[in-house]
C-alpha positions as CSV (number, residue, x, y, z in Angstrom):
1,X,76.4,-80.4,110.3
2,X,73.8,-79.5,107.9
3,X,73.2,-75.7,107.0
4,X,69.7,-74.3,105.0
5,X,71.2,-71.0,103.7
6,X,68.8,-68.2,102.0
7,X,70.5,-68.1,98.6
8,X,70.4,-64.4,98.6
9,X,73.0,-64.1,101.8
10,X,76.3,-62.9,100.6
11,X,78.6,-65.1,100.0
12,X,77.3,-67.8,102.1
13,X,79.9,-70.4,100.4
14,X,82.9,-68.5,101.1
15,X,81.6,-67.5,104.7
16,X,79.8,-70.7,105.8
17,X,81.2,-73.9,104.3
18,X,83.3,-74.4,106.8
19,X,80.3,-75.3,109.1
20,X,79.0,-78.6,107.1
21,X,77.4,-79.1,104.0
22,X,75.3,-76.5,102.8
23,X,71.8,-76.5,100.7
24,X,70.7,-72.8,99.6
25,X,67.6,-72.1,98.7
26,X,65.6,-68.7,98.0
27,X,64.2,-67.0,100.8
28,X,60.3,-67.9,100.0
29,X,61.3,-71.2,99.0
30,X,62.2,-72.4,102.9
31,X,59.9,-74.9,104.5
32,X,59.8,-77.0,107.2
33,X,60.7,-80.2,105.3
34,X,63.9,-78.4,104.0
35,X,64.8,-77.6,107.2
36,X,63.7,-81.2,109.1
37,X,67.1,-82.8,109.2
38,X,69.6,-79.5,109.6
39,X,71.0,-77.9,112.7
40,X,71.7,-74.3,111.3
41,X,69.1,-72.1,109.4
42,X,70.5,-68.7,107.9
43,X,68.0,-66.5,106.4
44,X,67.5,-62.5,105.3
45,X,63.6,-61.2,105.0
46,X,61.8,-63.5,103.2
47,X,61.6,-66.5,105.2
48,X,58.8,-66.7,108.1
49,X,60.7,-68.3,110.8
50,X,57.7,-70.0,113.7
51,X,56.2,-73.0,115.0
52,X,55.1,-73.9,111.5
53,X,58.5,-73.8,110.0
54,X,60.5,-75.5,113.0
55,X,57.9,-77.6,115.1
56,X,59.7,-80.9,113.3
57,X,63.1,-79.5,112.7
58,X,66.4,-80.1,114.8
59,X,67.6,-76.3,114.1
60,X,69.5,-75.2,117.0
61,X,70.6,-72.0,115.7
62,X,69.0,-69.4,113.4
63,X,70.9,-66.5,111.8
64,X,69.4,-63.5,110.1
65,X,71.8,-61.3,108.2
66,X,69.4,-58.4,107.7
67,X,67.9,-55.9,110.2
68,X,64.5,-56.3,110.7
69,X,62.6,-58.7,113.4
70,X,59.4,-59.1,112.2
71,X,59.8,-61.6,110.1
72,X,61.3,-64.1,113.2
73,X,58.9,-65.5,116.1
74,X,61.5,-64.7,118.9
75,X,59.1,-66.1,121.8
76,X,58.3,-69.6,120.1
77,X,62.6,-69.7,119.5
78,X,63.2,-68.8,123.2
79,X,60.6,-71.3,124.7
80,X,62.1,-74.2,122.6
81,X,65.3,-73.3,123.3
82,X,66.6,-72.2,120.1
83,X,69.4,-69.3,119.6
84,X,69.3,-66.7,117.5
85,X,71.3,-64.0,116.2
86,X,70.2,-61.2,114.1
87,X,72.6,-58.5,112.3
88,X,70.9,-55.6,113.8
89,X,72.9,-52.2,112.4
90,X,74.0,-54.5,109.7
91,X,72.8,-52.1,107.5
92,X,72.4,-48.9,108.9
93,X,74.9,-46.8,106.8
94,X,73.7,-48.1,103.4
95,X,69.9,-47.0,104.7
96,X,71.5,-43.2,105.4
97,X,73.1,-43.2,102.3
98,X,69.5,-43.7,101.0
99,X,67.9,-41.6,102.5
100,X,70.9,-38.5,102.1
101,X,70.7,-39.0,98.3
102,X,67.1,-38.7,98.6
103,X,67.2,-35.3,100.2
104,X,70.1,-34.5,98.1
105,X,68.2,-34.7,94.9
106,X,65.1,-33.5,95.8
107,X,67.0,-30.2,97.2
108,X,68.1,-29.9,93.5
109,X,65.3,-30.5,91.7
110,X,62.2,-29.2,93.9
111,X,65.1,-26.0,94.1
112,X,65.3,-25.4,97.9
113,X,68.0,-25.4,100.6
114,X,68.1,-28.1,102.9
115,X,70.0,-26.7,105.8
116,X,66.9,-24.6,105.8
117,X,64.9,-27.4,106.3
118,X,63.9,-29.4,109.4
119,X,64.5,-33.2,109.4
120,X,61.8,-35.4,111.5
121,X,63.4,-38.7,112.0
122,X,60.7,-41.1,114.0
123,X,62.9,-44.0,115.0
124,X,66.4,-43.2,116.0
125,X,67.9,-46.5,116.6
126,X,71.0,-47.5,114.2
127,X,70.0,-46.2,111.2
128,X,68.3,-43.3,112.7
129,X,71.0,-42.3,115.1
130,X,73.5,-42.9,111.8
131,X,71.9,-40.6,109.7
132,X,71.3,-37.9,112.7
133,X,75.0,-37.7,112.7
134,X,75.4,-37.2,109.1
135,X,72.7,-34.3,108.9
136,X,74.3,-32.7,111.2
137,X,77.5,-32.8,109.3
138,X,75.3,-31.0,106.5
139,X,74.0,-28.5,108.4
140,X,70.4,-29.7,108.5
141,X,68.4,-29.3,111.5
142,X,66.5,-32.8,113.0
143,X,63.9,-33.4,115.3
144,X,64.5,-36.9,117.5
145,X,61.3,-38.9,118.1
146,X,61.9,-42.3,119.9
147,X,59.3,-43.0,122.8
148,X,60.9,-46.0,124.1
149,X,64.4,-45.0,123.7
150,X,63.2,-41.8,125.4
151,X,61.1,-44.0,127.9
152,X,64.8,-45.7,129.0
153,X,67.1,-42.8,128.6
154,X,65.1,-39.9,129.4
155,X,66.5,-37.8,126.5
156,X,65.6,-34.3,127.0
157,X,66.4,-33.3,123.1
158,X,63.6,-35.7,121.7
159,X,60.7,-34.6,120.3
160,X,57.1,-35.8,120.4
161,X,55.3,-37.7,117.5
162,X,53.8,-34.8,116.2
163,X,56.4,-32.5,116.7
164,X,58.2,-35.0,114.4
165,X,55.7,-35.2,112.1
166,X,55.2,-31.6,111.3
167,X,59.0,-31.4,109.8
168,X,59.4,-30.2,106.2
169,X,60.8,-33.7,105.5
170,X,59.7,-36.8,107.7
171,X,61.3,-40.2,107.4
172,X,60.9,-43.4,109.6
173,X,63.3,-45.5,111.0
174,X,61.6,-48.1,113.1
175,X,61.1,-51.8,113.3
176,X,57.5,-52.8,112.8
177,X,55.9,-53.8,115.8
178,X,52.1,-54.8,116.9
179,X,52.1,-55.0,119.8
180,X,53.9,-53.8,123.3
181,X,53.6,-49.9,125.0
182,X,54.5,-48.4,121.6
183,X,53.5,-50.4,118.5
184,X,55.1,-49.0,115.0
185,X,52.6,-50.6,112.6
186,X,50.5,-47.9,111.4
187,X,52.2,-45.4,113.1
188,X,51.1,-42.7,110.7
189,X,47.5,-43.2,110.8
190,X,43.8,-42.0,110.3
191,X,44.6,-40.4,113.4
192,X,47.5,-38.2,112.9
193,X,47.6,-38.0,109.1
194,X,46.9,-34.5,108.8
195,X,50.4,-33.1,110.4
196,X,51.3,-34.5,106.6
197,X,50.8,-31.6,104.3
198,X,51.5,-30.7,100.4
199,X,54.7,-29.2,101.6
200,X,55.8,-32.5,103.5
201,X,58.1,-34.7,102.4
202,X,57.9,-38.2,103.3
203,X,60.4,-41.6,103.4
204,X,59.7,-44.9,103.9
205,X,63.1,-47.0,104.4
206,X,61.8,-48.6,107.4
207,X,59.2,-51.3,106.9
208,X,55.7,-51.7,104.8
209,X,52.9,-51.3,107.5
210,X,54.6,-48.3,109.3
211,X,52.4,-45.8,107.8
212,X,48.3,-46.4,106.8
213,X,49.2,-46.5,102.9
214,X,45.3,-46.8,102.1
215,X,45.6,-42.8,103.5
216,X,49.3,-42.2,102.1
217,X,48.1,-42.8,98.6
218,X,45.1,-40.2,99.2
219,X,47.2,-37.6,100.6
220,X,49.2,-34.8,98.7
221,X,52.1,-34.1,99.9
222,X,55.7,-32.8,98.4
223,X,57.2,-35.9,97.7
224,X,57.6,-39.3,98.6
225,X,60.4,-41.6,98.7
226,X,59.2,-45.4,99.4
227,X,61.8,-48.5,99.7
228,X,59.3,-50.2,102.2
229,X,55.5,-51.7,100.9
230,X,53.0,-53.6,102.4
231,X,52.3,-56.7,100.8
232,X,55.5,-56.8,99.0
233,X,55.9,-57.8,95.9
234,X,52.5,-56.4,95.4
235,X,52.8,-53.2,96.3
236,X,50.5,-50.0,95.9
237,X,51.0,-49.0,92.4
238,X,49.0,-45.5,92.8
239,X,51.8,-44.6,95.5
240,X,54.4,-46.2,92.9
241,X,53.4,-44.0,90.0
242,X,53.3,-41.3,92.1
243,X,56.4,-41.3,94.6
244,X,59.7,-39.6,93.3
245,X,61.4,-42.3,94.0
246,X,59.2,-46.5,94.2
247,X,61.9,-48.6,95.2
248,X,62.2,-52.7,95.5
249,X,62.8,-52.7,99.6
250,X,66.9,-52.3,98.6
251,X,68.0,-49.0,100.3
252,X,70.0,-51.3,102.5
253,X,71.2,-53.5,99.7
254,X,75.4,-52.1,99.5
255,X,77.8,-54.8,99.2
256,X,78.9,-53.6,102.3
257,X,75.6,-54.1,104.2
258,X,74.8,-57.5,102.8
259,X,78.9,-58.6,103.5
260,X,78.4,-57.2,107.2
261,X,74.5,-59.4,107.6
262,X,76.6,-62.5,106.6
263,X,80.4,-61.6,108.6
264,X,77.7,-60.7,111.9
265,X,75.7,-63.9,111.7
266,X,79.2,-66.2,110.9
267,X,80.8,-64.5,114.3
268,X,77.9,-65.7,116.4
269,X,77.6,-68.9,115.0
270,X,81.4,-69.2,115.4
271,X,80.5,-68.7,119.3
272,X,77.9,-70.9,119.2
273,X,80.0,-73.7,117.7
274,X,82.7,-72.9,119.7
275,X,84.9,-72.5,116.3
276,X,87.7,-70.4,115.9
277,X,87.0,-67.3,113.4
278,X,89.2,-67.4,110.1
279,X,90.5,-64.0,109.7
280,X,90.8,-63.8,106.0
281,X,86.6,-63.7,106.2
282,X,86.8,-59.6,107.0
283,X,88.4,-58.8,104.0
284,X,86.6,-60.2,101.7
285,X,85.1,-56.6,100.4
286,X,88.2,-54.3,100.2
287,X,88.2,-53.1,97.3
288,X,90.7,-50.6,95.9
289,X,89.7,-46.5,96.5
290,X,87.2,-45.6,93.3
291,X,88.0,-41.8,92.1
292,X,85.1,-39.3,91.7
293,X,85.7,-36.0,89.7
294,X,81.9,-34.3,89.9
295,X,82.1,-31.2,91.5
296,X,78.9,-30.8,92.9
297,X,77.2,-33.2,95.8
298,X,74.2,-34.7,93.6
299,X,76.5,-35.5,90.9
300,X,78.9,-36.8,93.2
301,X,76.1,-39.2,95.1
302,X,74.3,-40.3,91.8
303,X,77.8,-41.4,89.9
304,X,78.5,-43.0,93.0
305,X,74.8,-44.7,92.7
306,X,71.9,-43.3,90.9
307,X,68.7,-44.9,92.6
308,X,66.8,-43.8,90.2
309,X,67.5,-47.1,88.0
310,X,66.1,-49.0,90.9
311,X,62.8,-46.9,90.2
312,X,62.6,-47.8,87.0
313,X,63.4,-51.1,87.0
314,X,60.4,-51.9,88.9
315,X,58.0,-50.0,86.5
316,X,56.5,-53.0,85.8
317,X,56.2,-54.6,89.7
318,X,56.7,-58.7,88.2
319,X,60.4,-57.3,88.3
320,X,60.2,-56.4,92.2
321,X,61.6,-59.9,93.7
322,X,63.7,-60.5,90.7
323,X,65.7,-57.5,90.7
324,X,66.1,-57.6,94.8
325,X,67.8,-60.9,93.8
326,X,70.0,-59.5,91.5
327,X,70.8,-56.4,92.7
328,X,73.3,-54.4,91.0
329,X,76.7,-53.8,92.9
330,X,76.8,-50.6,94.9
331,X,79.5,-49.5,97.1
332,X,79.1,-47.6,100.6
333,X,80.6,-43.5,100.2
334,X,84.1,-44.5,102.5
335,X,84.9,-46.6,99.0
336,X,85.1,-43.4,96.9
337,X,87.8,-40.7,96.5
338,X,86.6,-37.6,95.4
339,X,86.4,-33.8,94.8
340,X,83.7,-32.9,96.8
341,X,83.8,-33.9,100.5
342,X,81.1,-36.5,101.5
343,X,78.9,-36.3,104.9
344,X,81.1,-39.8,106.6
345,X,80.4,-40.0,110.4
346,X,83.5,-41.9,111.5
């Protein structure tokens, strides 16, 4: 059996080999004559998977060991009888992390308290409903805004849009969509732009095209933590040079996250194949406990990882594909000893 692997899946050889003979490629760089003669296509972001990458193919099975759906036609795969699996949650605890350091930092430098501060998060499906329960292990106050999640379970604690939107810091959380009752891209729009003040802060660790960046880079607000562009690698550089944090699309790039993509898509190809797992697969990432002796939260978060390096190593935006590729290591929080206790939801 023949496997097309994106190169930048974690440790596809280790994981996958097992399978057949494997030929890894980057992400941009699968085509449909790459794929013509295999039977198993594993991919992250960067690879549009349609009718014009599969029409001639004999893929019967397509993994994707990140989050996000977009990217993948699901309808074309489902008519032509093609399975897919995608590592949804994959990364949901390296995405909190994110976003916690974020608020963390910005407590400390802007100087004010966030468990005074309300915490709008639009999209509350694994990441969202991750990093809920970690606020609330700080002490910070949230407002829920999920229409179709609200639409199924009738959730009685969830907020409306602008409800949401008028929180002292707003963040989104939600797969882009077009199309369907409630549609994600542009979310945050001509239309509702103005619940966004100079005292709002606002995070992108969702996708580029949730919110109308053409407004975005017009509006002042507090600050503005972006991970997610539209027409990435070429992102806006006014809302680059002016966000507190411009990062490459990586705020679910841990080792953890990336290891969990690849173990998630390997299970479900193991079912497809009817292949017995190999146990020694899960513990590929345990690494020993790493000691921290900061004695303050920020400091504690930043040794831990200091995202700031990711902002500027994309200063100059040719480094933006280069650097996701070679990302440097970073570790999820339940890796670290230390002194001060850290918000882990268990």
């Amino acid at each position: 059996m023949k496997l097309v692997i994106d190169d930048a899946c974690y440790a596809y050889e280790k994981i996958f080999s097992s399978f057949g003979k494997i030929v890894a490629l980057p992400g941009k760089s699968i085509d449909a004559s790459s794929i013509k003669d295999a039977s198993v296509l594993i991919i992250r972001s960067r690879t549009k998977v349609n009718k014009n990458l599969l029409a001639d193919s004999q893929v019967k099975f397509i993994g994707s060991t990140v989050a996000g759906l977009d990217h993948v036609d699901q309808d074309y795969l489902k008519a032509n009888n093609i399975a897919f699996f995608s590592a949804q949650g994959c990364n949901s605890i390296a995405v909190t992390e994110f976003i916690i350091s974020s608020i963390v930092n910005l407590a400390s430098e802007l100087d004010f308290d966030y468990t005074k501060k309300t915490l709008g998060i639009i999209g509350v499906g694994n990441v969202g409903s991750h990093l809920a329960a970690k606020a609330k292990l700080m002490g910070i106050n949230t407002l829920l805004n999920d229409p179709p999640r609200q639409a199924r379970e009738n959730l009685p604690e969830f907020v409306d849009l602008k409800s949401a939107l008028n929180s002292d810091i707003v963040t989104f959380h939600t797969p882009l969509t077009f199309d369907g009752e409630y549609p994600s891209y542009q979310l945050l729009n001509k239309k509702n732009f103005h619940n966004i003040t100079n005292k709002t802060i606002v995070l992108n660790a969702a996708r580029g095209g949730i919110i109308a960046e053409d407004i975005w880079q017009k509006t002042q607000t507090k600050a503005n933590i972006i991970d997610c562009w539209e027409n990435e690698p070429n992102i806006n550089q006014t809302l680059q040079k002016n966000a507190y944090w411009a990062t490459p699309h990586i705020a679910g790039h841990s080792v953890d996250a990336k290891f969990m993509g690849s173990f998630m898509v390997y299970k479900a190809l193991c079912k497809f194949t009817g292949v017995k797992q190999d146990k020694r697969i899960v513990n590929l990432i345990n690494s020993r406990s790493l000691l921290i002796s900061e004695d303050n939260l920020k400091n504690t978060l930043n040794t831990i990882y200091d995202f700031k390096q990711d902002t500027m190593a994309i200063e100059n935006i040719e480094n933006f594909e280069y650097y996701r590729r070679n990302y440097p290591i970073r570790y999820e929080w339940h890796h670290y000893n230390s002194k001060v206790k850290l918000p882990i939801v268990k």
